[in-house]
C-alpha positions, 0 to 999 in steps of 0.5 A, a space after each residue: 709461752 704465747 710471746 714465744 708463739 707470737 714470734 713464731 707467727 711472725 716469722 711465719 712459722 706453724 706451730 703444732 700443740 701435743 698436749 699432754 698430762 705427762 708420764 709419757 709412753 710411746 703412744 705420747 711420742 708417736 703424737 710428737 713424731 707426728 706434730 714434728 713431721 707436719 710442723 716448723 715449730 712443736 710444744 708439748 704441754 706437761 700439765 695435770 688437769 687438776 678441774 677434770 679430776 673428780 673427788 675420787 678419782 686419782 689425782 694426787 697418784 697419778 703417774 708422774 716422771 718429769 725428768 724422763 719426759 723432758 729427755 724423751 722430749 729433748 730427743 725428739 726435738 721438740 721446740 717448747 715444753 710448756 709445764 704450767 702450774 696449777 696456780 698459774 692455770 686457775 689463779 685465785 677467782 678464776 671460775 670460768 668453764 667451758 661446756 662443750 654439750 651433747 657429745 660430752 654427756 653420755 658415758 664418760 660423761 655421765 660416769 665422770 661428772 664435771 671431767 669433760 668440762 675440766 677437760 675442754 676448760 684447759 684446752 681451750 686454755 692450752 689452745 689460747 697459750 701456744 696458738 697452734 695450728 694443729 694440735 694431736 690427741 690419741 684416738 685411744 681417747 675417743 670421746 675426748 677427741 670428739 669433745 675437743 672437735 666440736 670445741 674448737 669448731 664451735 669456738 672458731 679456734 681455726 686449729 685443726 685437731 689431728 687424730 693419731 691412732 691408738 698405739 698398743 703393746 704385743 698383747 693388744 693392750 692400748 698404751 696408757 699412763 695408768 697402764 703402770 698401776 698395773 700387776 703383772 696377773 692385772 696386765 694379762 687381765 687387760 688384754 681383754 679389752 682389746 680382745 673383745 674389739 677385735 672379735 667385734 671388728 672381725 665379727 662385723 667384717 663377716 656381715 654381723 651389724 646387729 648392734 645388740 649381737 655384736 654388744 653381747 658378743 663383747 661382753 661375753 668376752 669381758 665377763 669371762 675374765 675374773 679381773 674384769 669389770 664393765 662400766 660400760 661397753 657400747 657402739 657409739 656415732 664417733 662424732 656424737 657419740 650417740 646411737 647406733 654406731 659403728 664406734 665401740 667404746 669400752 670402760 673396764 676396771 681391771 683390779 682397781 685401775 680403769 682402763 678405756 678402749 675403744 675401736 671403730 668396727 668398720 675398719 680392721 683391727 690393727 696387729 
């Protein structure tokens, strides 16, 4: 992949990096139509991160459909699908690892030990190998996104990270590969989340900016739904990740599938 991406550099063409763990939806492609409308050159890397994972967690069921991925991505006129191994990525001895710092400690990362280590580790290796000019995240995953901001800030990687906002289905429900573990009564139980966001965004357009009130009023939606379970349901700074702030931020098993969500207060909420 990086011969490829030299050449394109010395043709002067830029390069945008969509990076993904595969099982693509709509929210997936929306960052594609975006990288291909800003960029001459799109690669969209298929890879699940094996070190972001914890010992619990779903590694070994996680969605995969890599014959559908590549027509979606044929269709969408994508220039390279870059789909590395694991053995390729972290070879025999390899024991380097990134650690981004504050932002990636709170929530996510306390809950998750290691993932977002996992996490900046492989983006710094997908960054080395496609030498992109931009590269697209989803804002569903917003800690994510502001891990990977101070990353390649702070690593002078001169990529530009590009925030696309989270794409969702009728009901509200936020678009997500693990959307698929669930059952029909498990899918209405999961509009919840978004719900309690937009009853905090509206909240919060009427002049209600109490942390604690508009916390509660979230919960109190959460908790009224049977399936529901709360992790976390916080309201965050969206670049730090710490308190107070406008971002709230939600970790909610449904059943046995956690799902995240998240919405910043000061804007509308779309739909």
């Amino acid at each position: 992949m990086l011969e490829a991406s030299r050449r394109w550099r010395r043709e002067g063409l830029s390069i945008g990096l969509v990076p993904t763990m595969g099982a693509l939806h709509a929210g997936h492609m929306s960052l594609v139509a975006k990288a291909c409308s800003d960029n001459d050159m799109v690669v969209v890397s298929v890879f699940v991160n094996p070190i972001q994972f914890g010992p619990r967690e779903d590694l070994e069921r996680y969605p995969s459909s890599p014959d559908r991925d590549l027509e979606l991505l044929t269709k969408a006129g994508v220039d390279a699908v870059y789909v590395p191994t694991a053995a390729a990525m972290y070879p025999p001895g390899a024991s380097s690892r990134v650690r981004v710092g504050r932002v990636a400690e709170p929530l996510e990362g306390s809950l998750r030990p290691g993932h977002f280590e996992g996490v900046a580790t492989v983006v710094a290796k997908l960054l080395n190998a496609t030498q992109p000019d931009r590269a697209y995240f989803g804002q569903k995953d917003a800690q994510q996104v502001a891990v990977v901001k101070r990353l390649a800030l702070d690593l002078d990687t001169g990529v530009e990270i590009c925030v696309c906002p989270t794409v969702r289905e009728a009901n509200g429900l936020a678009l997500s590969s693990r959307n698929a573990y669930l059952g029909p009564h498990e899918r209405k139980a999961a509009a919840s989340l978004s719900l309690s966001l937009r009853w905090a965004a509206e909240a919060y357009a009427k002049g209600e900016q109490d942390q604690s009130r508009l916390r509660r009023g979230i919960l109190d939606i959460l908790e009224a739904e049977p399936l529901a379970k709360v992790a976390y349901a916080e309201l965050v700074d969206p670049e730090t990740f710490g308190a107070p702030g406008t971002l709230a931020v939600l970790a909610v098993w449904i059943g046995k599938t956690r799902l995240i969500d998240n919405h910043d207060l000061a804007q509308p909420f779309p739909g």
